[in-house]
TORVEX-258803 format. One record per residue (C-alpha): residue number from 0; residue in one letter; x, y, z. Coordinates in steps of 0.001 Angstrom, whole numbers. Each point is the difference from the previous one (the first is absolute). Example, Ala and Ser with C-alpha at 12.3 -4.5 7.8 and 13.67 -1.06 7.14 Angstrom:
2
+-----+------+---------+---------+---------+
:  nr : rest :      c1 :      c2 :      c3 :
+-----+------+---------+---------+---------+
:   0 :    a :   12300 :   -4500 :    7800 :
:   1 :    s :    1370 :    3440 :    -660 :
+-----+------+---------+---------+---------+
***
This chain:
315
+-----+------+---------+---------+---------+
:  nr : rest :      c1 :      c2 :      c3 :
+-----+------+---------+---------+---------+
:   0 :    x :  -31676 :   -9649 :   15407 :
:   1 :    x :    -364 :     768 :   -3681 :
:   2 :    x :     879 :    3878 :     887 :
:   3 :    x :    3040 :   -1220 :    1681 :
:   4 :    x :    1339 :   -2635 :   -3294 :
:   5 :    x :   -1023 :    3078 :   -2216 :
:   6 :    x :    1831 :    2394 :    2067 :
:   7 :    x :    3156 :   -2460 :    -315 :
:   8 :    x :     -54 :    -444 :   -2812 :
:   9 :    x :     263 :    3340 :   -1091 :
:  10 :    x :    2698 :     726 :    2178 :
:  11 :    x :    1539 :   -2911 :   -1641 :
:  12 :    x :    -466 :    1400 :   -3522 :
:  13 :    x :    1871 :    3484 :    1818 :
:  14 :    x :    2774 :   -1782 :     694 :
:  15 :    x :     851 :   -1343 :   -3138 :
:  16 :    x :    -429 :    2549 :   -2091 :
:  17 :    x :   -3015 :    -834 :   -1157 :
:  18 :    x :   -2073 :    2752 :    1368 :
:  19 :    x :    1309 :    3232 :    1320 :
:  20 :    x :   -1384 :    1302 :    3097 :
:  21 :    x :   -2641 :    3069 :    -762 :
:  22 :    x :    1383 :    1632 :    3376 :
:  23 :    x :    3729 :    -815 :   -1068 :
:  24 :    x :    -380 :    1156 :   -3281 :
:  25 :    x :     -17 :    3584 :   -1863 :
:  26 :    x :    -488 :   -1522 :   -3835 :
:  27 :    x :   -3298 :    -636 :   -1709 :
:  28 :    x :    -619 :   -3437 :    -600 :
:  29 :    x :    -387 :    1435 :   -3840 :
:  30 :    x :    3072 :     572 :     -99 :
:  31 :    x :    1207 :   -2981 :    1628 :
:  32 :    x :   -1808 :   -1973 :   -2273 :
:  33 :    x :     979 :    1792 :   -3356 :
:  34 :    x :    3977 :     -47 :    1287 :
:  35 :    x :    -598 :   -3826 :     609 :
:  36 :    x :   -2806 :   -1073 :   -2387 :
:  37 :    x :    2798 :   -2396 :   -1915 :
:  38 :    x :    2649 :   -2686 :    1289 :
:  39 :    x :    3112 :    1146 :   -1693 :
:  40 :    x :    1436 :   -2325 :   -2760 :
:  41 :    x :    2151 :   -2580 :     893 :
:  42 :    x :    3364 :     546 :   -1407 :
:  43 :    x :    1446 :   -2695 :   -2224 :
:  44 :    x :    3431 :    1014 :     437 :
:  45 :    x :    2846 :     966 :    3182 :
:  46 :    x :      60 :    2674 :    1116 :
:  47 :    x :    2051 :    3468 :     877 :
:  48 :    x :   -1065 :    1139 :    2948 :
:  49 :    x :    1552 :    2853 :    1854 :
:  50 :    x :    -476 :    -463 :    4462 :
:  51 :    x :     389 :    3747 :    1607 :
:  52 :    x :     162 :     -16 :    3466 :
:  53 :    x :    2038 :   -1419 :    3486 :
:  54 :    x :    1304 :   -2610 :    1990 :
:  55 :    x :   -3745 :   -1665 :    -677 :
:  56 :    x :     880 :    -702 :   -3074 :
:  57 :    x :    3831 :    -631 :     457 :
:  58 :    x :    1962 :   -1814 :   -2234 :
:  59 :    x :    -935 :   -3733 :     740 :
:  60 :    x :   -3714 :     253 :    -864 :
:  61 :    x :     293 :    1606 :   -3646 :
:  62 :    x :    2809 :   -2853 :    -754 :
:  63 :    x :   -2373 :   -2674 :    1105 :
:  64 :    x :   -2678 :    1586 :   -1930 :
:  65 :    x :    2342 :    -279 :   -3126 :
:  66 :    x :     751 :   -3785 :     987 :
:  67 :    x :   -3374 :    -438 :      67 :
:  68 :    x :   -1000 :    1471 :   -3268 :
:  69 :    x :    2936 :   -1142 :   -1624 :
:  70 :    x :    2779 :    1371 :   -1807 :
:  71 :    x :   -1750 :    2181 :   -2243 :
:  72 :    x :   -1564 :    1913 :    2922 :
:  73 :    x :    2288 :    3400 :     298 :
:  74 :    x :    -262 :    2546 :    2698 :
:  75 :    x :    1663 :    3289 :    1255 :
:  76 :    x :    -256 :    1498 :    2967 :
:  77 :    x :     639 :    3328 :    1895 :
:  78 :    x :    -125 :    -788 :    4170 :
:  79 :    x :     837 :    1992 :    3404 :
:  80 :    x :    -147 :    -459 :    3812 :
:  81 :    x :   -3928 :     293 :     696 :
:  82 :    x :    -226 :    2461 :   -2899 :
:  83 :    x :   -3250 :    2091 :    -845 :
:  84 :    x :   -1702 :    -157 :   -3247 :
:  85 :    x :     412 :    4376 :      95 :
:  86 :    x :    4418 :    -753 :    1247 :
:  87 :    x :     193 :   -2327 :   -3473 :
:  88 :    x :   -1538 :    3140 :   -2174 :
:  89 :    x :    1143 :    2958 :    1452 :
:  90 :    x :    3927 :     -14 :   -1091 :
:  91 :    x :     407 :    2537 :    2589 :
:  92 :    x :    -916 :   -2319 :    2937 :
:  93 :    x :    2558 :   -3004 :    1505 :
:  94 :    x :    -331 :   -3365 :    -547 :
:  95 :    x :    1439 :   -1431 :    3120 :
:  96 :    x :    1913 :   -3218 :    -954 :
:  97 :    x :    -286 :    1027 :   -3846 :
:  98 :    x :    3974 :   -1002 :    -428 :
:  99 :    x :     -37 :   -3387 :    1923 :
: 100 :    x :   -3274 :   -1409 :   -1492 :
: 101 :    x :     253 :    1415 :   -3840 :
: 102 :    x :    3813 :   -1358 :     124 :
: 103 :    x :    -823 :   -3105 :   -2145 :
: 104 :    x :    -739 :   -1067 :   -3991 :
: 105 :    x :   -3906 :     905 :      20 :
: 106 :    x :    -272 :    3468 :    1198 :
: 107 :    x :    -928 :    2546 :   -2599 :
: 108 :    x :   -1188 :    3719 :    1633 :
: 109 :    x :   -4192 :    -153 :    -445 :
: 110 :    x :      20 :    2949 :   -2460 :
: 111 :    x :    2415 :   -1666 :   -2602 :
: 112 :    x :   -2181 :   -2974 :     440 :
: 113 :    x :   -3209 :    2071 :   -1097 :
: 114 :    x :    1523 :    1731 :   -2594 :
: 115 :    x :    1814 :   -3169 :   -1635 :
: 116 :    x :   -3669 :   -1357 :    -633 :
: 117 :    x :     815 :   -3785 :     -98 :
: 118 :    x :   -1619 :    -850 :    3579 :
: 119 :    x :   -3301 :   -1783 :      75 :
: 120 :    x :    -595 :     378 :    3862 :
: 121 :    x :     844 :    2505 :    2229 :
: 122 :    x :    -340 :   -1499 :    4057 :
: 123 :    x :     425 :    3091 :    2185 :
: 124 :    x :    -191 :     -12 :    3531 :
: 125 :    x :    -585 :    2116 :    2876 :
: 126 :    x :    1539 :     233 :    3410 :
: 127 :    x :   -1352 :   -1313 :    3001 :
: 128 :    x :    -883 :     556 :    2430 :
: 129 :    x :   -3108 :     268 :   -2541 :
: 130 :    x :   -2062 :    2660 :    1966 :
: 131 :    x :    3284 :    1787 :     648 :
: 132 :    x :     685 :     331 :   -3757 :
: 133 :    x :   -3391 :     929 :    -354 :
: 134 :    x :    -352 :    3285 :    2447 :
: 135 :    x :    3765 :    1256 :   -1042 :
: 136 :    x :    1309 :    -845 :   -3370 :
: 137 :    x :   -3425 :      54 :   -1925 :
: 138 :    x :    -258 :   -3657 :    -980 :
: 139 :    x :   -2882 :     351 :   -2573 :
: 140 :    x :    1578 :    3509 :   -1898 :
: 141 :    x :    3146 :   -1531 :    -336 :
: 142 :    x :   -1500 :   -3562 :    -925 :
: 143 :    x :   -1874 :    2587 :   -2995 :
: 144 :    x :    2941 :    1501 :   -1234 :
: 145 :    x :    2010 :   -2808 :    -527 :
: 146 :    x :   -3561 :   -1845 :   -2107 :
: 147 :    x :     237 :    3234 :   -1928 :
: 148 :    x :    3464 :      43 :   -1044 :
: 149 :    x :     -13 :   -3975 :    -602 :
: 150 :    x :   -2585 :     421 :   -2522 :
: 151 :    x :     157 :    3379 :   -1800 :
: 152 :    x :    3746 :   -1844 :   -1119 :
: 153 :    x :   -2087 :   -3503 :    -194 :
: 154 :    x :   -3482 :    -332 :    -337 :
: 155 :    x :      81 :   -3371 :     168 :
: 156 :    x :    2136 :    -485 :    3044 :
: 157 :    x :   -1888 :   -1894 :    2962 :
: 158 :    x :     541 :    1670 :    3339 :
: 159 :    x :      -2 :   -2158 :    3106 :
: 160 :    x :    -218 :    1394 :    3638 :
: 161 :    x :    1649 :   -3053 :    2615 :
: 162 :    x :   -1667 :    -234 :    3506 :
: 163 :    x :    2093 :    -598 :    2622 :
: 164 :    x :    -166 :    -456 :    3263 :
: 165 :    x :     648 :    1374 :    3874 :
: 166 :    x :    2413 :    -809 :    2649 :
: 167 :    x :   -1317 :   -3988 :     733 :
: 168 :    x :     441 :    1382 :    3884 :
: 169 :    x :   -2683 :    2613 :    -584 :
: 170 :    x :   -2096 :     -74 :    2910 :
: 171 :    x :   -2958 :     578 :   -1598 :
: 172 :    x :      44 :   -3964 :   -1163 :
: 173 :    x :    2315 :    -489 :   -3358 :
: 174 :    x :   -3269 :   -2226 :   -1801 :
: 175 :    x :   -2492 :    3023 :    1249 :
: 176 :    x :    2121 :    2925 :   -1345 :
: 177 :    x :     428 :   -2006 :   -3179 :
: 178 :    x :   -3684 :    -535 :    -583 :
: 179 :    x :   -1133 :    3768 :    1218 :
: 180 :    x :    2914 :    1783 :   -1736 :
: 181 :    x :    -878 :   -1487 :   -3442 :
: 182 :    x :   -3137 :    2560 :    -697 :
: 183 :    x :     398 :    2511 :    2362 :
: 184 :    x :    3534 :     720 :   -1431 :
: 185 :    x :    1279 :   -1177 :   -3151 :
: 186 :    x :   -3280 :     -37 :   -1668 :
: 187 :    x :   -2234 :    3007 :    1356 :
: 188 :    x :    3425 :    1944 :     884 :
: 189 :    x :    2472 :    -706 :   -2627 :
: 190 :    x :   -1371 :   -1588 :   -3138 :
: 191 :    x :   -3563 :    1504 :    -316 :
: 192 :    x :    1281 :    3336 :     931 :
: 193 :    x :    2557 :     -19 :   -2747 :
: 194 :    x :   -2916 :   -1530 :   -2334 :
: 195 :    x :   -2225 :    2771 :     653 :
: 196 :    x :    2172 :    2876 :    -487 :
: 197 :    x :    1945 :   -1792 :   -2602 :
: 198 :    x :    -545 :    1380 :   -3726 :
: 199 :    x :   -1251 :   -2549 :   -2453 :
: 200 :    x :   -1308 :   -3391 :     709 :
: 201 :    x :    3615 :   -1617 :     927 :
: 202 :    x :    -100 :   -2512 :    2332 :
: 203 :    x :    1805 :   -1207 :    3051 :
: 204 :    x :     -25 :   -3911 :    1049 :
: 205 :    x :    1601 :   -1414 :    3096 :
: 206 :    x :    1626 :   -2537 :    1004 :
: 207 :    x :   -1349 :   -1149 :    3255 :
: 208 :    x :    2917 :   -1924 :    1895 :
: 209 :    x :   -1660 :    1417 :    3442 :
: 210 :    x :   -3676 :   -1993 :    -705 :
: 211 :    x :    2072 :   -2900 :   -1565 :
: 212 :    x :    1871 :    -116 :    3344 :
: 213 :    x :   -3360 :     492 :    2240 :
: 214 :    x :   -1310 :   -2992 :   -1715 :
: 215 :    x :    3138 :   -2180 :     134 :
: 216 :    x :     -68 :     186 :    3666 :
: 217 :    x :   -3558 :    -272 :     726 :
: 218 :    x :     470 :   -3114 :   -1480 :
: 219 :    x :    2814 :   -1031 :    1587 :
: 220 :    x :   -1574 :     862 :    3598 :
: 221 :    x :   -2967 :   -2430 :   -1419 :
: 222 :    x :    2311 :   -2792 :    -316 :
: 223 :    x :    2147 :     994 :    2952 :
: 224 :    x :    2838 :      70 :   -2662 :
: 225 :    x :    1987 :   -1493 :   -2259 :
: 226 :    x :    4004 :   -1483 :    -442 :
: 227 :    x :    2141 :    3055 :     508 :
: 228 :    x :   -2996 :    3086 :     845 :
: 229 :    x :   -1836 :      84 :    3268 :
: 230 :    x :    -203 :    3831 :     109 :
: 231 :    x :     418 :    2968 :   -2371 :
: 232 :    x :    2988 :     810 :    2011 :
: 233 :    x :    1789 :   -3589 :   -2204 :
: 234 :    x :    -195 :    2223 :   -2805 :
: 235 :    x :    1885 :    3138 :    1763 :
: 236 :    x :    4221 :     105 :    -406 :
: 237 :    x :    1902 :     -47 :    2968 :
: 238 :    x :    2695 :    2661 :    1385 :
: 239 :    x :    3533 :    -681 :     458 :
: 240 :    x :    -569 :    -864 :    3838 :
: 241 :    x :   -2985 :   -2607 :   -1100 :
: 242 :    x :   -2687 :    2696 :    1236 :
: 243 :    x :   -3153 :     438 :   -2390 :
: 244 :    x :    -221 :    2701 :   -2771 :
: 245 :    x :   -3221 :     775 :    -169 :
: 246 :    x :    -349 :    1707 :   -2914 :
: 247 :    x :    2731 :   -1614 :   -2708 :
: 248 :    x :   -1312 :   -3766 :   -1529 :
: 249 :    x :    2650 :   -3054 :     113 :
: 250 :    x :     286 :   -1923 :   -3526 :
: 251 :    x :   -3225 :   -1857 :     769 :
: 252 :    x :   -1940 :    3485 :     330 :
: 253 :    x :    1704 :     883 :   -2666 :
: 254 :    x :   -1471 :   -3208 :   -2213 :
: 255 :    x :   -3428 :     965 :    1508 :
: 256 :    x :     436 :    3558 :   -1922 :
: 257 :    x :    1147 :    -753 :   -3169 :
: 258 :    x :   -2101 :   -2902 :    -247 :
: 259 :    x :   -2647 :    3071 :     378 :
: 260 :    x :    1522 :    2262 :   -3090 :
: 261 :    x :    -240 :   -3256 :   -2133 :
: 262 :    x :   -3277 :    -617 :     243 :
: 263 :    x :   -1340 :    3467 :    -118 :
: 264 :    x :    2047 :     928 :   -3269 :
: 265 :    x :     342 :   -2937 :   -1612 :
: 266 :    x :   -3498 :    -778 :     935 :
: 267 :    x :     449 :   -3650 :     136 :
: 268 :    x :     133 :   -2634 :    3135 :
: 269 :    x :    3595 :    -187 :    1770 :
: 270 :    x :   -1606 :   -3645 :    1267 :
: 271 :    x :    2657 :   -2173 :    -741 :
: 272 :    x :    2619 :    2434 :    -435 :
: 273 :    x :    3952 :    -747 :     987 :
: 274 :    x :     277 :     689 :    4059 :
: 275 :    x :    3979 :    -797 :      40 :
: 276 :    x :     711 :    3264 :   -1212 :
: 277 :    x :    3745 :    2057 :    -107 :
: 278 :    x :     448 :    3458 :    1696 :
: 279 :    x :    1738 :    2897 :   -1657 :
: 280 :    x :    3091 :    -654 :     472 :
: 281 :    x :    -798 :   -3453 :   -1497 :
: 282 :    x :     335 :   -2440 :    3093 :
: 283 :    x :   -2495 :   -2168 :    1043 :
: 284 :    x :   -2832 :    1888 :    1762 :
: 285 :    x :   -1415 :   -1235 :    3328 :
: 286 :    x :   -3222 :   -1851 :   -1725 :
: 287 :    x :   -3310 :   -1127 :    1097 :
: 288 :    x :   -1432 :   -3300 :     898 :
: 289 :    x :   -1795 :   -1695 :   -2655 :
: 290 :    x :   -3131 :      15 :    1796 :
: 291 :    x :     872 :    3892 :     830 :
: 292 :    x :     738 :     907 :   -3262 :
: 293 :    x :   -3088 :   -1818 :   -1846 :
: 294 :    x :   -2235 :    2181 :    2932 :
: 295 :    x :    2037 :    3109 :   -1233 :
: 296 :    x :   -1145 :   -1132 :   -3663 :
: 297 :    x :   -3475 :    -681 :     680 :
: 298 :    x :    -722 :    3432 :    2331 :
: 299 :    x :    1265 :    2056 :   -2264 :
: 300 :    x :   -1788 :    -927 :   -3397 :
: 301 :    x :   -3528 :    -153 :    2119 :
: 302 :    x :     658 :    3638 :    1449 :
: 303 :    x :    1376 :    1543 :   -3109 :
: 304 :    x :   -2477 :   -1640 :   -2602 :
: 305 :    x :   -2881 :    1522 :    1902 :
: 306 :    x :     927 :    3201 :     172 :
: 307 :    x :    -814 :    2611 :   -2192 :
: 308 :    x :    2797 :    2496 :     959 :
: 309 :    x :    2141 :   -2792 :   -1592 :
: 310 :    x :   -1015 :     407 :   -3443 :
: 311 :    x :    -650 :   -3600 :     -52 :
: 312 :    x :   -3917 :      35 :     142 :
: 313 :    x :   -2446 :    3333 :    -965 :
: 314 :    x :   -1943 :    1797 :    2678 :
+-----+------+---------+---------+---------+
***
């Protein structure tokens, strides 16, 4: 019985972050513990942040992100149709969609960005599906060149990778995927590879919307759910004919996300944060419950604040 709570426990501490998985993972734990061995500072002022990426990160969430922060907050960002970290910095690749989602006030192209020097965060993003990106388009190089080039123009630039997520239909069990994918992939495949062939100590944080999610719904399966969210699938937009996307969040998923980036880079509790939030466009966004909402809140500052890979706590 003790084996067994031990056992659990670990695999508990895996999940979150906490640990990383000997068999999953290719860095020493030296090294792990020397690019981790302080929380960053908190910052005492808004931010500039600059979101690379896709549709995942979409226009809605980094406006509600700014709403959240408050007017201060400033962002840029350079998006495509299920773009790869290697299409954004190879200018001989396409961007599919690059004219219909960079046709709007905040888009600046991710090399001007570096170069102009005034960002505090970079987010980047990969494609999914996650191990596609992985096998094809060289997740963790291109994840490395774009640390490099952030920081040999500033040094004191904080570079964010954003987990994601998988088609909510996959049928290998959306909650599973989420919880399996977090080490096997984006840490022992992406973000440890890049550390370890990475020059200098520079290092990469994440922002870990997938485990936030995984623990949202746990949750609300343990209370059999709450006004408005039954299923992940509330959080999922629907098509023109009312059928499920199963990839692309509604406003409320959207919430759920940037609810995520605050936390993680302004390292302080979204718990009693607006939920009645505006869109990009500036109409009233589809919103939350209360009860929803304060879940969201909660969820997210437990995950983030105990994970390493945040920044927000050392190794």
């Amino acid at each position: 019985m003790i084996k067994k709570i031990i056992a659990t426990s670990v695999l508990l501490l895996v999940n979150l972050g906490l640990l990383t998985s000997c068999s999953e993972s290719n860095i020493e734990e030296g090294v792990l513990k020397k690019l981790y061995s302080k929380p960053l500072a908190k910052t005492d002022k808004k931010l500039n942040v600059y979101h690379l990426g896709h549709s995942l990160v979409g226009r809605t969430m980094p406006s509600m992100l700014q709403q959240l922060a408050g007017s201060d907050h400033n962002f840029r960002s350079q998006l495509g149709w299920g773009t790869t970290l290697k299409a954004h910095w190879d200018p001989e690749l396409e961007i599919n969609g690059f004219e219909v989602e960079n046709a709007h006030e905040n888009y600046q192209n991710v090399f001007e960005a570096i170069k102009e020097t005034k960002y505090d965060v970079f987010v980047l993003t990969e494609m999914v599906e996650i191990k596609s990106a992985i096998k094809y388009f060289n997740s963790a190089q291109y994840l490395q060149k774009f640390v490099e080039e952030i920081v040999k123009y500033n040094p004191d630039a904080r570079v964010y990778l954003y987990e994601t997520w998988h088609e909510v239909t996959d049928k290998g069990g959306w909650i599973t995927r989420l919880d399996q994918d977090f080490n096997k992939y984006w840490l022992d495949k992406i973000v440890d590879r890049a550390h370890i062939n990475m020059e200098g100590n520079n290092t990469i944080y994440l922002i870990p919307v997938g485990q936030v999610m995984s623990a949202f719904f746990k949750e609300i399966e343990r209370l059999g759910g709450v006004e408005g969210i039954s299923s992940p699938e509330d959080i999922f937009s629907r098509n023109a004919d009312g059928g499920l996307d199963p990839i692309h969040v509604n406003d409320i998923g959207a919430y759920l996300v940037a609810l995520v980036h605050y936390a993680v880079l302004y390292q302080t509790s979204p718990e009693g944060l607006p939920y009645q939030l505006k869109n990009e466009a500036g109409n009233n966004a589809l919103a939350p419950s209360k009860q929803a909402a304060q879940l969201m809140q909660e969820i997210t500052w437990r995950v983030v604040s105990e994970n390493y890979r945040t920044g927000l706590v050392a190794y």
